[in-house]
VOGU-3710 file (C-alpha; in Angstrom, 3 decimals, decimal comma):
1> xxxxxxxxxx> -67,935/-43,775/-46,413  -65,104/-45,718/-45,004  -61,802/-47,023/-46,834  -59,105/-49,321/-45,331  -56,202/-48,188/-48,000  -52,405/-49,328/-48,295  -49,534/-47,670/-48,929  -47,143/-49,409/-51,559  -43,422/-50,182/-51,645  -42,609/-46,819/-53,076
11> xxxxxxxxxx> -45,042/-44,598/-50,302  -47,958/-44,269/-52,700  -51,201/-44,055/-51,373  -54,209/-44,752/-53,572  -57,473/-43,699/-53,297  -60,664/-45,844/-54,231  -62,037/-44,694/-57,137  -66,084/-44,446/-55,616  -64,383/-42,324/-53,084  -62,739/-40,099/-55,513
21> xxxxxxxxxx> -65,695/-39,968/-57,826  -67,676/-38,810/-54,699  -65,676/-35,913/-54,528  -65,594/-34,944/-57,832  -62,201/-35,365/-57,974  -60,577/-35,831/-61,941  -57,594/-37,417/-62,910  -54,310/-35,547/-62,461  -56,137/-33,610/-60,344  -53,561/-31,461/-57,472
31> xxxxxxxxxx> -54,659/-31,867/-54,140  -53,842/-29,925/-50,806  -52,276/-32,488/-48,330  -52,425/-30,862/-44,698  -51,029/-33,220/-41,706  -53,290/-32,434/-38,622  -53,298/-33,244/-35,439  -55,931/-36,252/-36,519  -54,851/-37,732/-39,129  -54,502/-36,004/-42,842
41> xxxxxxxxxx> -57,199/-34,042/-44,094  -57,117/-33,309/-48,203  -58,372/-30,415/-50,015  -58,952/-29,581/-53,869  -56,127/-26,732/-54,552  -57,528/-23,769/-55,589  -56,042/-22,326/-59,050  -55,310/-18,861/-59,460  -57,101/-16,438/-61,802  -54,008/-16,249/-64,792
51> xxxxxxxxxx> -53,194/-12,330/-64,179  -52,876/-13,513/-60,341  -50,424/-16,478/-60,871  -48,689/-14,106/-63,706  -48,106/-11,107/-60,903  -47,338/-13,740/-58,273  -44,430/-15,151/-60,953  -42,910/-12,240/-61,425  -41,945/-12,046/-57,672  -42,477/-8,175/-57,176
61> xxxxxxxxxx> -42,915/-5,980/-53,822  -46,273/-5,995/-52,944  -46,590/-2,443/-52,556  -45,760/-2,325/-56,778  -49,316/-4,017/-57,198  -50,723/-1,563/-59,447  -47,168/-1,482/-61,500  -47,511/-5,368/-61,326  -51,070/-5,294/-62,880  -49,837/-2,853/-65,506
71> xxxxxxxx> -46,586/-4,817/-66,630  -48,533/-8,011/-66,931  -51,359/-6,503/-68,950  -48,578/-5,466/-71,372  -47,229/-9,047/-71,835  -43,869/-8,192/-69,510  -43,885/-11,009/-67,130  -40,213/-12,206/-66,894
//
């Protein structure tokens, strides 16, 4: 599948909508953008599991991961 696209007067790039239906790609969907040395390649962003983003928000040590775990099992994320 190729696509000629544009890029608008404010830097937006649209994608054509077979293209993004190919993909499987929803609306408000958040993409990985990754400049190469080719071109731009795009990626669906992964989402975290909920306990994972909550440990990763509350900006611990790593070596506290089991004391992470256990403070955001007991609702003490902040």
């Amino acid at each position: 599948m190729l696509h000629t696209v544009k890029v608008d007067k404010q830097g937006k790039l649209t994608l054509p909508k077979d293209a993004l239906d190919a993909l499987g790609v929803k609306k408000e969907a958040e993409l990985i953008m990754e400049l190469t040395d080719g071109g731009i390649l795009l990626s669906f962003k992964q989402s975290l599991p909920p306990l994972t983003e909550q440990i990763a928000a509350m900006n611990l040590p790593v070596a506290s991961w089991e004391q992470m775990e256990t403070e955001t099992e007991a609702g003490r994320t902040s």
